[in-house]
N, C-alpha and C positions, 0 to 999 in steps of 0.2 A: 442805152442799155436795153437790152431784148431780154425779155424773162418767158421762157420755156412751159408752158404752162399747164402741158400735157403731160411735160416730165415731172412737173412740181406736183401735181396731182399723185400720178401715178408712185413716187416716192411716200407722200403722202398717204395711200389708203395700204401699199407695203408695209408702213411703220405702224398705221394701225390694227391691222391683222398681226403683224409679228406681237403686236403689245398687247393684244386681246389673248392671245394664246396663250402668250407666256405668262399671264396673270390668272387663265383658267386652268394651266400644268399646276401651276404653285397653289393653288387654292384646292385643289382635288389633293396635291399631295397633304396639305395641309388637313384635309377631310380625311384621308387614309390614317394620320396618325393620330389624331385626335379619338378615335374608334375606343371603348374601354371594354374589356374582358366583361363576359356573361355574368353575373353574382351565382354564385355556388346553389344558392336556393331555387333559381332555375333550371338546375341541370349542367350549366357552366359548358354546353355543348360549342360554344362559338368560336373556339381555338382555332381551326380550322377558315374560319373566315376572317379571323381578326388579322392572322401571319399575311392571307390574299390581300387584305387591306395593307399592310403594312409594308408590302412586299413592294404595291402597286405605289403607295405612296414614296417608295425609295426610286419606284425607276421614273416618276414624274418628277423628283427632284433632279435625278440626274439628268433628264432632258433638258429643263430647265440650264443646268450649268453647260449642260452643250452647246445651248443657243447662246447663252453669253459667252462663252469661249468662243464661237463661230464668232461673232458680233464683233469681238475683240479683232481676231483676227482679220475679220473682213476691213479695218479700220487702219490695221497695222501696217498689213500685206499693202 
């Protein structure tokens, strides 16, 4: 048995890049929605940046399901 060990690696530091990202996509969206509305007694001006948060936090989840759908696929195909 011959074990490949350049390819084992390189497989290797692939699957930890793809799992470092996909877990800092899901953690940023997770940060976008967790965001709470300005309290009224401050002025309550932060609408405007809560929707950009919340917005930001939707298209990092959808990333997120991209690369598992990709993943899937790549597995399936």
């Amino acid at each position: 048995m011959n074990i490949d060990w350049a390819a084992l690696g390189t497989v290797f530091g692939v699957s930890l890049v793809a799992t470092v990202a996909l877990v800092a996509l899901f953690t940023l969206g997770i940060v976008g929605l967790s965001r709470q509305p300005e309290p009224a007694a401050q002025g309550g001006r932060g609408g405007g940046s809560l929707m950009l948060a919340r917005a930001g936090a939707y298209v990092c989840f959808g990333l997120c399901a991209a690369a598992v759908a990709f993943g899937i696929y790549l597995i399936v195909a």
